[in-house]
C-alpha positions in Angstrom: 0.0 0.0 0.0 3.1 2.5 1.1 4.5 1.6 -2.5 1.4 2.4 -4.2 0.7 6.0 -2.4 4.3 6.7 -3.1 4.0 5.9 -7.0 0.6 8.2 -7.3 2.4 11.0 -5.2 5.3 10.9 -8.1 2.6 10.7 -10.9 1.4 13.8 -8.9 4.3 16.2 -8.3 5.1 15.0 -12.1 1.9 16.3 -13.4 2.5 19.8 -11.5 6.1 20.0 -13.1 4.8 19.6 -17.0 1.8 21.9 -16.0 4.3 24.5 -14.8 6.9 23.5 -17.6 4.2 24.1 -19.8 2.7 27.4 -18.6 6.4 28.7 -18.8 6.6 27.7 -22.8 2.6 29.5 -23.3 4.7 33.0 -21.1 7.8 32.9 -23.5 6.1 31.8 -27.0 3.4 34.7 -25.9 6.1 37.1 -25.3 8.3 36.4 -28.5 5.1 36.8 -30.7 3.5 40.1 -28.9 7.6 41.2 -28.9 7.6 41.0 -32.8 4.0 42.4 -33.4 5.3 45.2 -31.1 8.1 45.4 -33.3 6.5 45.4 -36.6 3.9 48.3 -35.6 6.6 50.1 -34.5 8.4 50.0 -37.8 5.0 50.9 -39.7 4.5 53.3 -37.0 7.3 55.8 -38.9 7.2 59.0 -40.5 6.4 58.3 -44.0 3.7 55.4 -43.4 2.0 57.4 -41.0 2.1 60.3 -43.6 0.8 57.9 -46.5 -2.7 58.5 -45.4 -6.2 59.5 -47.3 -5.0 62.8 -44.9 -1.4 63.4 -45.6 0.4 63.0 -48.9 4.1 62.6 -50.0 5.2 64.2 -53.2 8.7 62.4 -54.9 11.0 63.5 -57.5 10.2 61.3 -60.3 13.1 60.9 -62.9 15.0 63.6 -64.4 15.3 67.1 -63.3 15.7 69.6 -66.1 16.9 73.2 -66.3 15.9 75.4 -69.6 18.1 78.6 -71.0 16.1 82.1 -70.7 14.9 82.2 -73.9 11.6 81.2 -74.3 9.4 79.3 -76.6 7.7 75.9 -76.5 8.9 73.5 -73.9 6.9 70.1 -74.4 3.4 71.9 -74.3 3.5 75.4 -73.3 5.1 78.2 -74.6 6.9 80.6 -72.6 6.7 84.3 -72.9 10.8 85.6 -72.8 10.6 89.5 -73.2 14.6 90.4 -71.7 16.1 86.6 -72.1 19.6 85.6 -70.9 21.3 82.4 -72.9 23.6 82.2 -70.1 21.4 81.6 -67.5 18.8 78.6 -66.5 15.3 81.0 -67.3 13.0 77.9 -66.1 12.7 74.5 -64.9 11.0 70.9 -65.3 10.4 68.8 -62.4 8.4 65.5 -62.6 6.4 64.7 -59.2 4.5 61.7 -58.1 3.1 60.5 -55.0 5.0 58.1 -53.5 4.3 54.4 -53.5 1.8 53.5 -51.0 -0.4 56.6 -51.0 -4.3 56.1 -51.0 -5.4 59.7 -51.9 -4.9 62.1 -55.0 -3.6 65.8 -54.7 -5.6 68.7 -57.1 -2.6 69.8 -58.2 -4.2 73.5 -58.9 -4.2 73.8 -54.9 -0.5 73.2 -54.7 1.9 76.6 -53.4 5.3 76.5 -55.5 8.2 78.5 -53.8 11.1 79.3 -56.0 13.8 80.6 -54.2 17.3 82.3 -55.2 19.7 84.2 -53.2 18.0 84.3 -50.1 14.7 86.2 -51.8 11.5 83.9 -52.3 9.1 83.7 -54.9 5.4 82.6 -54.4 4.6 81.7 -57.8 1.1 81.5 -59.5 -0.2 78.5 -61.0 -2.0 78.8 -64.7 -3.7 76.1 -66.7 -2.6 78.4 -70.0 -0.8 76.9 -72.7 1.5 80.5 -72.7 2.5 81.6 -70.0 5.3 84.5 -68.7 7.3 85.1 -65.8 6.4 84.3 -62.9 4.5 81.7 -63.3 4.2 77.7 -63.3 2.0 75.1 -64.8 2.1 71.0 -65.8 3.6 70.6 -68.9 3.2 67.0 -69.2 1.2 64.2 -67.8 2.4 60.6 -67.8 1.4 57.1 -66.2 4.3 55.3 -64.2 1.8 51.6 -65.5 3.7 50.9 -68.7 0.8 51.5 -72.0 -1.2 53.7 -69.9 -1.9 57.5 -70.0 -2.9 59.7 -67.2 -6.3 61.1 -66.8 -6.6 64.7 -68.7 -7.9 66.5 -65.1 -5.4 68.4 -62.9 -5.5 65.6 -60.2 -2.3 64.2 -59.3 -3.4 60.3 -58.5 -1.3 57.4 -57.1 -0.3 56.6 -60.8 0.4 59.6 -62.5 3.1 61.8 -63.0 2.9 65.4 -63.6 6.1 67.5 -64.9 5.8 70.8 -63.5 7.3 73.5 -65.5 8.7 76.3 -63.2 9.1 80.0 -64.7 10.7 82.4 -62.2 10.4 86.1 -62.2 14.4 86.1 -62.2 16.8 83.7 -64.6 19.8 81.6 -62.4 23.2 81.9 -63.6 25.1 79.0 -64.1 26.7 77.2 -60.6 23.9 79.1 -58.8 21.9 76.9 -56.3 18.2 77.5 -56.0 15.4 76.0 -54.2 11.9 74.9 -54.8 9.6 74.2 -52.3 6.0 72.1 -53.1 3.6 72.1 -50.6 -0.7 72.2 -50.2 -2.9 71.8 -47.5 -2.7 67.7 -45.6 0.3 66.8 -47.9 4.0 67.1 -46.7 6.1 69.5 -48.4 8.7 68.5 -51.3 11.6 70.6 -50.3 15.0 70.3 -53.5 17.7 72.2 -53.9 19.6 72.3 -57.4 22.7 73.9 -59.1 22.1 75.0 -62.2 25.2 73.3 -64.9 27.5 75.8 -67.2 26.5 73.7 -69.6 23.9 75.2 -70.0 25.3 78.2 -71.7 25.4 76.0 -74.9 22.5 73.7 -74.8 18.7 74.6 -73.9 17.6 71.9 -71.6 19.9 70.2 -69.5 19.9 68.1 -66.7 19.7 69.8 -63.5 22.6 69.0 -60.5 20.3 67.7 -57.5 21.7 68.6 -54.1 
């Protein structure tokens, strides 16, 4: 009978010990899997994810930056109005925006503010939807779709898809190794701040690439 009461008691205290071996495993496998949800909301819990909301959009550089001599004429599909030009120096500029990759909303792109800055003085520069335009002044000049075979839609509302190359006319031309800076901004979107230098290369060819800073 002793032998018997002694073999349950075992069976017992054994039964407590995987229980509590057990219980330990359910604590630690808990704690490693709440550890790395913590971790992955804190990752997604960043700047720009939090800014790609229907509330808050990012604007991105999309490609090539270009600067044009003050000279006037066409440049892809607007005209510009030159009345005093200077070869020597960059008279206007292209810049291609999208919204970055992620983004839910759209942007009317007729609500955006475009700084142009030079030398410590700032432009605030209108927008017009005119095929001509003069100084100061800035408008899209293209409209592309970054889905290979497809066009963007022929409204002034920058979507997830598109991109829109804004063409940036300044009341004053920037000579050549000059830096300048453009600011793009609009109500629940983060502002695009670039700054550029503007090539000497430009003294013998119209449109070249810009230097991105």
């Amino acid at each position: 009978m002793r032998r018997c009461r002694t073999t349950e008691g075992l069976t017992g205290l054994e039964i407590i010990i995987i229980i509590a071996v057990l219980l330990i495993f359910m604590y630690i496998a808990a704690s490693a899997i709440t550890g790395a949800y913590g971790t992955a909301e804190k990752k997604e819990g960043g700047m720009v994810v939090n800014a790609v909301t229907p509330e808050s959009e990012i604007l991105v550089i999309d490609g090539e930056t270009d600067g044009i001599q003050d000279t006037g004429g066409a440049v892809m599909s607007v005209n510009l109005i030159c009345e005093d030009s200077d070869p020597s120096s960059m008279g206007s500029c292209l810049i291609p925006i999208r919204l970055l990759v992620g983004s839910t909303g759209s942007i009317d792109i007729t609500t955006v503010k475009v700084l142009f800055n030079h030398n410590s003085v700032t432009e605030t520069l209108p927008f017009t939807a005119a095929g001509t335009i003069s100084k100061p002044a800035w408008t899209v000049a293209d409209r592309s779709s970054i889905i290979p075979l497809l066009d963007a839609d022929e409204d002034l509302s920058l979507e997830a898809n598109e991109i829109f190359t804004l063409l940036i006319y300044p009341e004053n031309p920037v000579p050549v190794e000059d830096f300048f800076t453009i600011t793009i901004s609009a109500e629940k979107m983060t502002p695009l701040v670039q700054e550029f230098r503007v090539p000497p290369s430009i003294r013998s060819h119209r449109i070249v690439e810009l230097f991105r800073e």
